[in-house]
GUTIDO-823501 format. One record per residue: residue in three letters; chain; x, y, z of N, C-alpha, C in turn. Coordinates in Angstrom, 1 decimal, always signed. Example, Ala and Ser with C-alpha at 12.3 -4.5 7.8 and 13.67 -1.06 7.14 Angstrom:
GUTIDO-823501
{r ALA,A,{+13.2,-5.7,+7.8},{+12.3,-4.5,+7.8},{+13.2,-3.3,+7.8}},
{r SER,A,{+12.8,-2.2,+7.1},{+13.7,-1.1,+7.1},{+12.9,+0.0,+7.9}},
***
This chain:
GUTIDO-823501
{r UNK,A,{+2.8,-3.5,-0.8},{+2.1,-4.0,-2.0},{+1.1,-5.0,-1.5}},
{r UNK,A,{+0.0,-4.4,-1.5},{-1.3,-5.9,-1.1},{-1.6,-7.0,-2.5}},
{r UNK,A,{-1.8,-7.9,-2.0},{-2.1,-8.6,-3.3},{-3.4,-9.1,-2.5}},
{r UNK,A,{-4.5,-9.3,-3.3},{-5.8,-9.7,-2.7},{-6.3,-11.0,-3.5}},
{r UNK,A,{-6.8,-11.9,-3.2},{-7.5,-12.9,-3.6},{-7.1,-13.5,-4.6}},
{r UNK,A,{-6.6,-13.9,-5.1},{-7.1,-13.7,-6.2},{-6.1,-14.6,-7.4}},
{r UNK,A,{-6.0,-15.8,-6.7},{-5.2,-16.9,-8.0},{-6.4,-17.6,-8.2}},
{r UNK,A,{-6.7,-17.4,-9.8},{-7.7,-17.8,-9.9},{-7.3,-19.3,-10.8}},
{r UNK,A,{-7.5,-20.9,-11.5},{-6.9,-21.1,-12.5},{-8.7,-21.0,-13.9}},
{r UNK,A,{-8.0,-20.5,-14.7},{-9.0,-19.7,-15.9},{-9.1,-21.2,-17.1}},
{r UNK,A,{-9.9,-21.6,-17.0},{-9.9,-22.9,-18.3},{-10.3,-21.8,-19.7}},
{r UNK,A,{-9.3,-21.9,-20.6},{-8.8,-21.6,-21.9},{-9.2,-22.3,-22.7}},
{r UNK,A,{-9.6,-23.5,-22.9},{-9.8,-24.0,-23.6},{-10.3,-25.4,-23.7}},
{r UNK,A,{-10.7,-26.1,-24.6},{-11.6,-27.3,-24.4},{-10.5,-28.4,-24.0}},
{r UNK,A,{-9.5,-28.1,-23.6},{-8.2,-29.2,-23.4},{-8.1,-28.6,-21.9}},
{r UNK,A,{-7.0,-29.6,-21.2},{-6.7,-29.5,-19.9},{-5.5,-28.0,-19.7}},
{r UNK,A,{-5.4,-27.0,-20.9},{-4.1,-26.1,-20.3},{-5.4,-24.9,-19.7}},
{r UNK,A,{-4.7,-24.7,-19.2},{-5.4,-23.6,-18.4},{-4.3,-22.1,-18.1}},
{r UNK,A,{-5.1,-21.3,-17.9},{-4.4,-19.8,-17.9},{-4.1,-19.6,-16.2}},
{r UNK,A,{-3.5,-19.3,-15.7},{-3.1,-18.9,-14.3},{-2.6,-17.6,-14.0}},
{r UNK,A,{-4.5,-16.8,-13.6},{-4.1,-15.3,-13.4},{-4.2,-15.0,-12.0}},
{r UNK,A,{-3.5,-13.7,-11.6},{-2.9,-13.4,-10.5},{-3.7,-12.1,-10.4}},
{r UNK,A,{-4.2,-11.3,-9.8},{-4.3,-9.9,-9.4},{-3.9,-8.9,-8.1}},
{r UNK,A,{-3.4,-8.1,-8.3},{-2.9,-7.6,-7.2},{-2.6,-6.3,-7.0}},
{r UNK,A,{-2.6,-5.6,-6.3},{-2.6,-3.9,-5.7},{-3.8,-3.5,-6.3}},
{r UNK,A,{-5.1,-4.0,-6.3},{-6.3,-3.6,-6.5},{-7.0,-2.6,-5.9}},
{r UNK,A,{-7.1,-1.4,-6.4},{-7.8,-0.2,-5.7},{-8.8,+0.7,-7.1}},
{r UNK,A,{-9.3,+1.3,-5.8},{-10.6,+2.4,-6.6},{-10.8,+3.5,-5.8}},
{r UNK,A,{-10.7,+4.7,-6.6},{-10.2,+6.3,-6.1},{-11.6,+6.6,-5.5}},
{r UNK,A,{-11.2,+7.2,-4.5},{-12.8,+8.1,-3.8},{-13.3,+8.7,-4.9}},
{r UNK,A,{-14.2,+8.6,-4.8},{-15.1,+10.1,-6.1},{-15.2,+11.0,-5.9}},
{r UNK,A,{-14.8,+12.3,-6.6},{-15.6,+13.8,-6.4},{-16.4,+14.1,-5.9}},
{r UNK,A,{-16.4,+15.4,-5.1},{-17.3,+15.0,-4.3},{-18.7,+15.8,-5.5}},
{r UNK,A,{-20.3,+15.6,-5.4},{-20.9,+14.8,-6.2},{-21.2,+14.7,-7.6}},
{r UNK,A,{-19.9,+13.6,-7.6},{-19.8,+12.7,-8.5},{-20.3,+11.0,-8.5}},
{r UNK,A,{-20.7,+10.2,-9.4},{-21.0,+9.2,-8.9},{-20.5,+8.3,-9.9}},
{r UNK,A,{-19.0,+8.7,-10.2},{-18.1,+7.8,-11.2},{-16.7,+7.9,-10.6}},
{r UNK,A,{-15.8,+6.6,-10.9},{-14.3,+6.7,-10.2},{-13.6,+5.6,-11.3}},
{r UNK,A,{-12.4,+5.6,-10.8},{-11.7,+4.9,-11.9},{-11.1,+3.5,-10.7}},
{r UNK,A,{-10.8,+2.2,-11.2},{-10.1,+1.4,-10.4},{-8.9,+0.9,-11.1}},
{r UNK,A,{-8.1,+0.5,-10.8},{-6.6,+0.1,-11.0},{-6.5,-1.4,-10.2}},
{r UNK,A,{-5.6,-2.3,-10.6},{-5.0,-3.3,-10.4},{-3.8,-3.7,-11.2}},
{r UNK,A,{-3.1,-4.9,-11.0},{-2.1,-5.3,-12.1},{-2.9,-7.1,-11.9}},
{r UNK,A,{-3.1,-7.5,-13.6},{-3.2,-8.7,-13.7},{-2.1,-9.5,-14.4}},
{r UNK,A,{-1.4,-10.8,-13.4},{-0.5,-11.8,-14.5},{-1.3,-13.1,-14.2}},
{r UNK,A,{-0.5,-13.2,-16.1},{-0.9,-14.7,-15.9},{+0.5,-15.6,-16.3}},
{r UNK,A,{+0.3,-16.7,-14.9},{+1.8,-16.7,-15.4},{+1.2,-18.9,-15.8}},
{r UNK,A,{-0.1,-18.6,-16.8},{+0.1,-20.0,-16.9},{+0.5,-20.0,-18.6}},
{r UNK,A,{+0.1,-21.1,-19.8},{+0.9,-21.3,-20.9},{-0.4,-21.2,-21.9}},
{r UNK,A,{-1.1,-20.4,-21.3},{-2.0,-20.1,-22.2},{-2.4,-18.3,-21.9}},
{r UNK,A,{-2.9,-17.8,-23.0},{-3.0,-16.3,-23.4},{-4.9,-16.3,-22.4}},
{r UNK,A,{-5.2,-15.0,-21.4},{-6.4,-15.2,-20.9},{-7.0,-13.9,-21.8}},
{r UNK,A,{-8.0,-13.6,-21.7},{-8.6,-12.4,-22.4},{-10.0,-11.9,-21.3}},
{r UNK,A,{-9.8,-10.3,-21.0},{-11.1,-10.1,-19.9},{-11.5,-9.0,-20.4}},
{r UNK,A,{-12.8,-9.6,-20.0},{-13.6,-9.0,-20.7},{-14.8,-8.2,-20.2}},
{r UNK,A,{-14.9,-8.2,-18.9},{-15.6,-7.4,-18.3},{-15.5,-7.6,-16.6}},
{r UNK,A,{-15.6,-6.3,-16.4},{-15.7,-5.8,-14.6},{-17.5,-5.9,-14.1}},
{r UNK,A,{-17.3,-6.3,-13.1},{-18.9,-5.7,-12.1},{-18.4,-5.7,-10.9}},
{r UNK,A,{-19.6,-5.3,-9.8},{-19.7,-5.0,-8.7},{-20.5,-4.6,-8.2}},
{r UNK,A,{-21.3,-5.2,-6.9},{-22.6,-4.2,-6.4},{-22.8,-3.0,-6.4}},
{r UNK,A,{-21.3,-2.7,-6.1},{-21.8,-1.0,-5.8},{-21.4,+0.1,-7.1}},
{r UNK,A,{-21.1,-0.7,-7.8},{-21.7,+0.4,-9.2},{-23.0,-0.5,-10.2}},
{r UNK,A,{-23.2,+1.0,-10.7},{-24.4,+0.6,-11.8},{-23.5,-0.1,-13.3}},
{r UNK,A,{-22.9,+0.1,-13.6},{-22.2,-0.6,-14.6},{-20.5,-0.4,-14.3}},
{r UNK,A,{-19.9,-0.7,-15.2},{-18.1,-1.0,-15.1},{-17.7,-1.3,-16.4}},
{r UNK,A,{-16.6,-0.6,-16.7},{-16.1,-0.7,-18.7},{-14.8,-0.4,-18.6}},
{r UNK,A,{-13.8,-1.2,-19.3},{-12.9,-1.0,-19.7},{-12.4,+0.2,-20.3}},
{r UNK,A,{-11.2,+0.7,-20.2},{-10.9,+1.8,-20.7},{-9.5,+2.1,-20.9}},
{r UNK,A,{-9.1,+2.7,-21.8},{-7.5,+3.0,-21.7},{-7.4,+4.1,-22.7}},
{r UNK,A,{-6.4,+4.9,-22.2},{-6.0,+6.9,-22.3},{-5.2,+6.0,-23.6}},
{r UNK,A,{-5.2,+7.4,-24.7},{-4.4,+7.1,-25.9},{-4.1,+8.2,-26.1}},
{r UNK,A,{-2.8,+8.4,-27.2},{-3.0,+10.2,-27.9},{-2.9,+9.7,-29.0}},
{r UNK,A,{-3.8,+10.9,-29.3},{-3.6,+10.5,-31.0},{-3.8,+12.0,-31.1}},
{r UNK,A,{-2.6,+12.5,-32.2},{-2.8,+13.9,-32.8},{-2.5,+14.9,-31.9}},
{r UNK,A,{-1.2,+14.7,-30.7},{-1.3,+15.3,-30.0},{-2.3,+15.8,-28.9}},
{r UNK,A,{-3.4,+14.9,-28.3},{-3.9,+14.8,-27.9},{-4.8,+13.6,-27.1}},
{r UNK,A,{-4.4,+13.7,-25.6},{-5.1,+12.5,-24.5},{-6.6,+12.1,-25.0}},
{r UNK,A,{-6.7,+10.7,-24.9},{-7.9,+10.5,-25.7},{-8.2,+9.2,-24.5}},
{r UNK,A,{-9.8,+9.3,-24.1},{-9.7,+8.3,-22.8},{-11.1,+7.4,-24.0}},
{r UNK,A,{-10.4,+6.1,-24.3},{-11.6,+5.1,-24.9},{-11.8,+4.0,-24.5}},
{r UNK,A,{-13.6,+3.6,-24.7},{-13.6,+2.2,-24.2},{-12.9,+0.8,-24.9}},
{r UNK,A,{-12.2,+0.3,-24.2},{-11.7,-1.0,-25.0},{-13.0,-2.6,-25.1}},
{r UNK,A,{-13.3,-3.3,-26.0},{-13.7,-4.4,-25.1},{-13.4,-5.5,-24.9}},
{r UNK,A,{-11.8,-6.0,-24.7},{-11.1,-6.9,-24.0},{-10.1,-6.2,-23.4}},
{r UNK,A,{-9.2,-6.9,-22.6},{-7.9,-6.9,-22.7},{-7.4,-8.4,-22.4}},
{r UNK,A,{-5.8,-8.7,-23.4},{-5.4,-9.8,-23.4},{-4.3,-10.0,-22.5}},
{r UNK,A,{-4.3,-11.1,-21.6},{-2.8,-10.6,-21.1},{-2.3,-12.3,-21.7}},
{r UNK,A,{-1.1,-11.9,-22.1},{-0.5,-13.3,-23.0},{+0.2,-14.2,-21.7}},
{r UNK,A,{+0.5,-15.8,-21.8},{+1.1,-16.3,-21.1},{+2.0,-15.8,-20.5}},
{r UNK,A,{+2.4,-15.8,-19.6},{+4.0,-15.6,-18.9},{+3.9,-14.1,-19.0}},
{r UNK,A,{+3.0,-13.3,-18.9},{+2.9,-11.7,-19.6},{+1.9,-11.3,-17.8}},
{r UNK,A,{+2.5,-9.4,-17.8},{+1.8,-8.8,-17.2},{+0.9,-7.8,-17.3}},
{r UNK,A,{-0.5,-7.1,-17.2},{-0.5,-6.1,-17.5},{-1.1,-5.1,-16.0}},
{r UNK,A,{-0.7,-3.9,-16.4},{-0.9,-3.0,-15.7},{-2.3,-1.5,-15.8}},
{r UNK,A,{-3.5,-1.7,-14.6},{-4.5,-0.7,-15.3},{-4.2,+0.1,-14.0}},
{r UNK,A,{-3.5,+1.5,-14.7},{-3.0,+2.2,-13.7},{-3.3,+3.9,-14.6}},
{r UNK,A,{-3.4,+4.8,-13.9},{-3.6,+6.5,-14.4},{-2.6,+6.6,-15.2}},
{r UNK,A,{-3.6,+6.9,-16.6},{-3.0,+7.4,-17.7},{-2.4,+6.4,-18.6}},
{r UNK,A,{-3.6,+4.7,-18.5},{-3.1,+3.3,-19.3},{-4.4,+3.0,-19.0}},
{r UNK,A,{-4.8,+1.8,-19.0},{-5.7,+0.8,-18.9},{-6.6,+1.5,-17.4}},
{r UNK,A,{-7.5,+0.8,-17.9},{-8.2,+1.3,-16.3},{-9.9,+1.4,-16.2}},
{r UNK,A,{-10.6,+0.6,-15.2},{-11.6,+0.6,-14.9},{-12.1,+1.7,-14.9}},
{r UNK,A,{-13.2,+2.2,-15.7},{-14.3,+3.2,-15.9},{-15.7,+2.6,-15.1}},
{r UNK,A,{-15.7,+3.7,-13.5},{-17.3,+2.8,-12.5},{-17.9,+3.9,-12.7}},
{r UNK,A,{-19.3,+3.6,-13.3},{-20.1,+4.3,-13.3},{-21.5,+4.2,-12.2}},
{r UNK,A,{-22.3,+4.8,-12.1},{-23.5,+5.2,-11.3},{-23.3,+4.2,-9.8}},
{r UNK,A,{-22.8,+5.1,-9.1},{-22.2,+4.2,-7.6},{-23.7,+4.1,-6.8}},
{r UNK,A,{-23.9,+3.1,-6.4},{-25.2,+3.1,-5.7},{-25.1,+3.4,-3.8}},
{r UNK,A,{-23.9,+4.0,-3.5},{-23.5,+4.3,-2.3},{-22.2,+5.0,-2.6}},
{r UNK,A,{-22.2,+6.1,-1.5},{-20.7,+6.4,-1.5},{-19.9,+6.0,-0.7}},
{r UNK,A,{-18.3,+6.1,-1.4},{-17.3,+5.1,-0.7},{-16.6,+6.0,-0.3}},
{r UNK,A,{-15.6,+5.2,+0.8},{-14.3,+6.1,+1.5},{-13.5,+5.4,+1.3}},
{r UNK,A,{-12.3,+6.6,+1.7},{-11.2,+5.8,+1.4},{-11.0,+4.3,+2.9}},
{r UNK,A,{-10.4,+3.3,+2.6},{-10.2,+2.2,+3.5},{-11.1,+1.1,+2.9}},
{r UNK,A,{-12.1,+2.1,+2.6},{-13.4,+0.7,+2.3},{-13.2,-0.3,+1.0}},
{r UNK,A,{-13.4,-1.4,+1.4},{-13.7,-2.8,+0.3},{-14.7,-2.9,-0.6}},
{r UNK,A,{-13.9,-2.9,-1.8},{-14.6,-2.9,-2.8},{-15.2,-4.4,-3.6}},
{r UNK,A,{-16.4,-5.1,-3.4},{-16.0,-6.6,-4.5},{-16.3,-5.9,-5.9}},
{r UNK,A,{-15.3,-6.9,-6.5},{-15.3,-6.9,-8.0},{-15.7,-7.9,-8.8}},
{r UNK,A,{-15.7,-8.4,-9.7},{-15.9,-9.9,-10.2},{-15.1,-9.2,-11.7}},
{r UNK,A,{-13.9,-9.6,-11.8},{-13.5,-9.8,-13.4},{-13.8,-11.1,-14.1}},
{r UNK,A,{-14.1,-10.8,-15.2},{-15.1,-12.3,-16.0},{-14.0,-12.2,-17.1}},
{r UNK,A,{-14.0,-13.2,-17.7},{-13.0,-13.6,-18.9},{-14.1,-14.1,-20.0}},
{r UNK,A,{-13.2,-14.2,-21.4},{-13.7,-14.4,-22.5},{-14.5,-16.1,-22.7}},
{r UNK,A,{-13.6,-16.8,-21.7},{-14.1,-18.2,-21.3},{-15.0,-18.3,-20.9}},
{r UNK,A,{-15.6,-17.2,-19.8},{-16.6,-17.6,-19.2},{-16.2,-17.2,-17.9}},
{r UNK,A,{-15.1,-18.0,-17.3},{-15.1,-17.8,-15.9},{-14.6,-16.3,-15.6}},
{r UNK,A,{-14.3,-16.3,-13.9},{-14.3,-15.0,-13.6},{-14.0,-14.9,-11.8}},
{r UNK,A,{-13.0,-14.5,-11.6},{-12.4,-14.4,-10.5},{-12.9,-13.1,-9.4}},
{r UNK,A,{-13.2,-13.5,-8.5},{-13.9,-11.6,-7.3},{-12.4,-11.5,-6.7}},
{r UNK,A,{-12.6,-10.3,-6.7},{-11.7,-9.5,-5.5},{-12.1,-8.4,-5.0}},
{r UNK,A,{-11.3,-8.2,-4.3},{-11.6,-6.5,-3.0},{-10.5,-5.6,-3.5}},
{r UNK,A,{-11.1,-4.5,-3.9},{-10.6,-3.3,-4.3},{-10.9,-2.6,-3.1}},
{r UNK,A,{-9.3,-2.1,-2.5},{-9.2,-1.0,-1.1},{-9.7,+0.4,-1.7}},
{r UNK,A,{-10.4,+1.5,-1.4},{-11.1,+2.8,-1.8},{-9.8,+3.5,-1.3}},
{r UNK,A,{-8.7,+4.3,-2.6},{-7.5,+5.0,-2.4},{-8.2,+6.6,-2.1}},
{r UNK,A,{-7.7,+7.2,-1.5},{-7.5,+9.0,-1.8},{-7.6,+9.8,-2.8}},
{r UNK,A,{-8.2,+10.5,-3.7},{-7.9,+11.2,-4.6},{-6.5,+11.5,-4.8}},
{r UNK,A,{-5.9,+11.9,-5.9},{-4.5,+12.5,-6.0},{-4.7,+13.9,-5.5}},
{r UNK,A,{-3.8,+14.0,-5.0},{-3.5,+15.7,-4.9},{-2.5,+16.7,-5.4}},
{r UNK,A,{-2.0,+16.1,-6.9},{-1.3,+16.6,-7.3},{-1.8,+17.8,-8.7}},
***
């Protein structure tokens, strides 16, 4: 299990409590081949006493980045943009295939698998922690 960079502490609020988020097993799927969209995964906690809210992904090497998470509704997989997610004090969340999960669009290079990815997750505060997302394998299932 890698965990990369990434204890950030997140000021919440105009008082001294602050949110303390964690990220970890951060990855982004090779792309189709030509495709110039992939999906990225991580797990974020916060294990401080305040609730964090994020609110947006970037990165050099895509043209934009958006939140996203698979629903069913009516018997049917439905993939939508979200535009937060909250993760509450003492709370985990998981953006993993087939839940939450980074939507990268227009890659300005192609990646392999091994390669490092920076990210910059930004929060609703303002601030905003980078990390390296490892480039996984497609599934082959």
């Amino acid at each position: 299990m890698k965990k990369w960079i990434v204890a950030a502490l997140l000021s919440l609020s105009s008082s001294a409590t602050l949110a303390e988020v964690l990220v970890t097993d951060a990855t982004v799927r090779e792309m189709l081949p030509g495709r110039s969209m992939t999906a990225g995964y991580f797990s974020i906690s916060n294990s401080g006493t305040v609730d964090a809210e994020l609110i947006s992904a970037s990165s050099p090497q895509f043209g934009s980045i958006e939140l996203h998470q698979h629903s069913h509704k009516d018997g049917m997989m439905k993939m939508e943009q979200v535009q937060s997610v909250k993760v509450a004090a003492g709370e985990q969340v998981h953006f993993q295939p087939g839940g939450l999960h980074l939507m990268m669009f227009d890659a300005k290079t192609s990646i392999s698998k091994g390669q490092q990815i920076p990210l910059r997750l930004t929060f609703k505060d303002g601030q905003s922690i980078e990390i390296q997302a490892s480039v996984s394998a497609i599934p082959t299932h």
